[in-house]
C-alpha positions in Angstrom: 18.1 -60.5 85.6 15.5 -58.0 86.6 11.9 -58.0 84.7 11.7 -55.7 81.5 8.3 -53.8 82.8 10.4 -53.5 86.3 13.1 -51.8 85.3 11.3 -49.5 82.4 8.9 -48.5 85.5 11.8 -47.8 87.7 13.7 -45.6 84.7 10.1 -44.0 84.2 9.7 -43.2 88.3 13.2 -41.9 88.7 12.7 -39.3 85.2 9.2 -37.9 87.0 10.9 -37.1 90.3 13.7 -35.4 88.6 12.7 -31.4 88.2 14.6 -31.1 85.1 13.1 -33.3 83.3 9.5 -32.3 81.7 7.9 -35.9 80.4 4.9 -34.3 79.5 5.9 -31.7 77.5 8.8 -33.9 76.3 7.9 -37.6 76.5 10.6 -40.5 76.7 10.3 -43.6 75.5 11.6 -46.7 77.7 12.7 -49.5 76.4 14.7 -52.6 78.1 16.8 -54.4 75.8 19.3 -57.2 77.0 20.2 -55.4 80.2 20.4 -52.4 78.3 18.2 -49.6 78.9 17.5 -47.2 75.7 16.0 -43.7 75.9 14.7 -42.1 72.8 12.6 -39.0 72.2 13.5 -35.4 72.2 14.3 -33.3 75.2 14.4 -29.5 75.8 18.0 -29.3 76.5 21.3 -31.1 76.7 20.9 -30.7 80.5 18.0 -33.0 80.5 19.1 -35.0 77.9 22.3 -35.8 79.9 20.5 -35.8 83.5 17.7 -38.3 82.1 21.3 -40.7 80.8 22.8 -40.4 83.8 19.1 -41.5 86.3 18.7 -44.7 84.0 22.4 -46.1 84.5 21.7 -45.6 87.8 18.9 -48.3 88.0 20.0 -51.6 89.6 20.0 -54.1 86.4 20.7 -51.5 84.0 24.3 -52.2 82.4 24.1 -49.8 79.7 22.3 -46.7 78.1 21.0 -46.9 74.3 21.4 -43.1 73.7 18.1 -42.1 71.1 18.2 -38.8 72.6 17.6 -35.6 70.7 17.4 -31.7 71.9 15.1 -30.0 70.6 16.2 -26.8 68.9 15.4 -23.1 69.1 14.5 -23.5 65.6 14.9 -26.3 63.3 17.4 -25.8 60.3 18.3 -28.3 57.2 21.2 -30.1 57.6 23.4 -28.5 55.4 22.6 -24.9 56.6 23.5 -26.8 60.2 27.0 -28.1 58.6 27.9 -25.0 57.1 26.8 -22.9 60.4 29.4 -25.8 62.5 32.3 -25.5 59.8 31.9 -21.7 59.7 32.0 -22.0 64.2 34.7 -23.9 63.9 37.0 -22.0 61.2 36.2 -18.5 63.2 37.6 -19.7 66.4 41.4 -18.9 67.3 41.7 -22.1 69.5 41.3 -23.9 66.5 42.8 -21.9 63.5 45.7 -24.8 63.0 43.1 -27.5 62.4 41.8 -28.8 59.1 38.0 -28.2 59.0 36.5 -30.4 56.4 32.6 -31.0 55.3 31.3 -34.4 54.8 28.4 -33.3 51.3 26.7 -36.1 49.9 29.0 -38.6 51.0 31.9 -36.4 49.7 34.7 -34.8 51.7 35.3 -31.0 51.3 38.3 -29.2 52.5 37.2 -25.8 53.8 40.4 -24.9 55.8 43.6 -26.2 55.1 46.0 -26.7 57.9 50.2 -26.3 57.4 51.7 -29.5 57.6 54.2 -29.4 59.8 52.2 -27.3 62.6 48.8 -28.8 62.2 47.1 -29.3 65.5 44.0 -31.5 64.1 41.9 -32.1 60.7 38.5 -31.9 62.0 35.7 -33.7 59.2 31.8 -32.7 60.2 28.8 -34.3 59.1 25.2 -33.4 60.1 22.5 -36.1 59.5 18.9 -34.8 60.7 20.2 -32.7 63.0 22.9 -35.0 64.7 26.1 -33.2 64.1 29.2 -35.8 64.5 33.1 -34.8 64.6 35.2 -37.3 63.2 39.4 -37.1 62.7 41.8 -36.0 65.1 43.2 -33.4 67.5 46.4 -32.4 69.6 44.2 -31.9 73.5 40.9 -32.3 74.7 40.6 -28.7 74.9 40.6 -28.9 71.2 38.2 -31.8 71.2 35.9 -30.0 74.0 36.0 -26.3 72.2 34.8 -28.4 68.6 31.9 -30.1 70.4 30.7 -26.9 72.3 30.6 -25.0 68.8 28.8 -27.7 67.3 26.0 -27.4 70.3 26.0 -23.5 70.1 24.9 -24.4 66.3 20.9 -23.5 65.7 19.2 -26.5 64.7 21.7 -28.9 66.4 19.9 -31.8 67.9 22.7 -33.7 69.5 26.9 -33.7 69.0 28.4 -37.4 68.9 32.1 -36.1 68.9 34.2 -38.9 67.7 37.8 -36.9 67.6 40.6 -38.7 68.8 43.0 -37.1 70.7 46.8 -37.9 68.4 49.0 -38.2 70.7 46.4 -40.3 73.5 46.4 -38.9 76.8 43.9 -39.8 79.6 41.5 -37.2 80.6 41.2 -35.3 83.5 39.2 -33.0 85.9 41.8 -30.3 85.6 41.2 -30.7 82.0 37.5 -30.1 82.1 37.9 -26.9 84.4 40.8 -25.5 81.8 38.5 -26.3 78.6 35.3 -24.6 80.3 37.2 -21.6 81.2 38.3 -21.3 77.8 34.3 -22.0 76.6 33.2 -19.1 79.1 35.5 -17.1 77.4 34.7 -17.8 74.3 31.1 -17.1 75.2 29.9 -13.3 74.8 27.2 -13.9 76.9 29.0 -14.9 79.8 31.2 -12.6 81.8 33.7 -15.1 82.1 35.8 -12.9 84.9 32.7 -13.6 87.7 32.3 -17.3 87.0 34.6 -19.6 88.8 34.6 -23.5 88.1 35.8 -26.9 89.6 35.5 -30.6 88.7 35.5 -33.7 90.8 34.7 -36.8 89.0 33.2 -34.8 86.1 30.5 -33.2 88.2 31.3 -29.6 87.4 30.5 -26.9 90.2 29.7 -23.3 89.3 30.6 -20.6 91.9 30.9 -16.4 91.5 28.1 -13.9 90.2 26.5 -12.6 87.1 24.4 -9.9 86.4 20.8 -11.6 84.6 19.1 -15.4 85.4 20.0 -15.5 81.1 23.5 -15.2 81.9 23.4 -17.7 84.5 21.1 -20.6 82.3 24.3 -19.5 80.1 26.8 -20.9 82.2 25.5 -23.5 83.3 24.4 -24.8 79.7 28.1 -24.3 78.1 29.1 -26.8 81.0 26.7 -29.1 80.1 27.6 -28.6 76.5 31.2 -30.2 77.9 32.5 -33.8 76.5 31.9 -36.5 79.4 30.8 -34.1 82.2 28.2 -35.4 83.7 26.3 -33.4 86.4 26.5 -29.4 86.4 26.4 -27.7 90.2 25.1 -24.1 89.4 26.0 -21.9 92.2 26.4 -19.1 90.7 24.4 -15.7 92.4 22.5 -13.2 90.6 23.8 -9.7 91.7 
């Protein structure tokens, strides 16, 4: 097994070269822990959060990530004004109008949205605990599951999304289904002309092509893919016209 100062040196050399990745304005602390490598800090986005995830599993010796990552928000909000900012996302959005939205509030559940029985399409139960949002209960697609987790990340003050929904019935995941959830989150997005972005998806690295008007509209983009459950690596082609 490879020496601890080896491998956190080799995590710590592969974060520098990455561009992305700002360790002196955001520092990362290494640690190497039973052939686990864990990463804890705060980031400035979830493109470096994810990036900086993907570089240490890479490392020969590493077989897993500890995941102490947070993003650091636009500006930082209590967790209940986070919680109530998620529930109200979630309960405004069409996609998701036959799910249950529930509130986990002081270690009670609160029904905000009931959901008919018979056409129910999930019961979705958020809880927010310094800034870590998490989605527990269930869901009908991952295009449910995907939409709930990009809401959660469009939240101010949300400092990471653990989404925990299970998908009822089970059905393995897809690239096709990463390109049909992202062009519904584009959509869904009104800073993002939706119409001008095309998307594909090969091994969950997502590839941006097409044309938008401002570099803001473009950082858009990209960051709603990011924003995507188990997409891994964002390919922003996208041309400023």
């Amino acid at each position: 097994m490879p020496k601890t100062n080896g491998v956190i040196k080799q995590v710590q050399s592969a974060l520098e070269r990455n561009a992305r990745i700002n360790l002196h304005r955001h520092p990362i602390n290494i640690d190497y822990i039973d052939g686990a490598t864990l990463l804890e800090g705060e980031v400035g986005s979830v493109a470096e959060k994810k990036l900086a995830l993907e570089l240490a599993a890479r490392i020969d010796g590493v077989r897993g990530v500890i995941d102490r990552l947070r993003v650091a928000p636009g500006e930082r909000r209590g967790d209940g004004a986070v919680r109530d900012a998620v529930c109200a996302y979630l309960m405004r959005e069409p996609e998701l109008g036959k799910c249950a939205i529930r509130a986990r509030v002081k270690g009670r559940t609160e029904t905000l949205h009931e959901a008919g029985v018979e056409d129910a399409s999930g019961a979705i139960e958020v809880a927010v605990s310094d800034g870590v949002v998490t989605l527990e209960g269930w869901v009908v697609s991952l295009s449910h599951k995907r939409v709930a987790g990009v809401l959660a990340w469009w939240t101010t003050g949300c400092r990471d999304v653990v989404n925990a929904l299970e998908l009822t019935p089970h059905y393995e995941d897809n690239d096709a289904e990463v390109v049909e959830a992202l062009q519904l989150i584009l959509e869904m997005d009104p800073f993002v002309h939706a119409d001008t972005v095309r998307a594909t998806c090969r091994d969950y690295v997502v590839t941006l092509n097409g044309y938008v008007q401002t570099e803001n509209e473009r950082a858009r983009a990209e960051n709603d893919a990011w924003c995507l459950f188990a997409v891994d690596t964002v390919v922003n082609r996208i041309e400023v016209r």
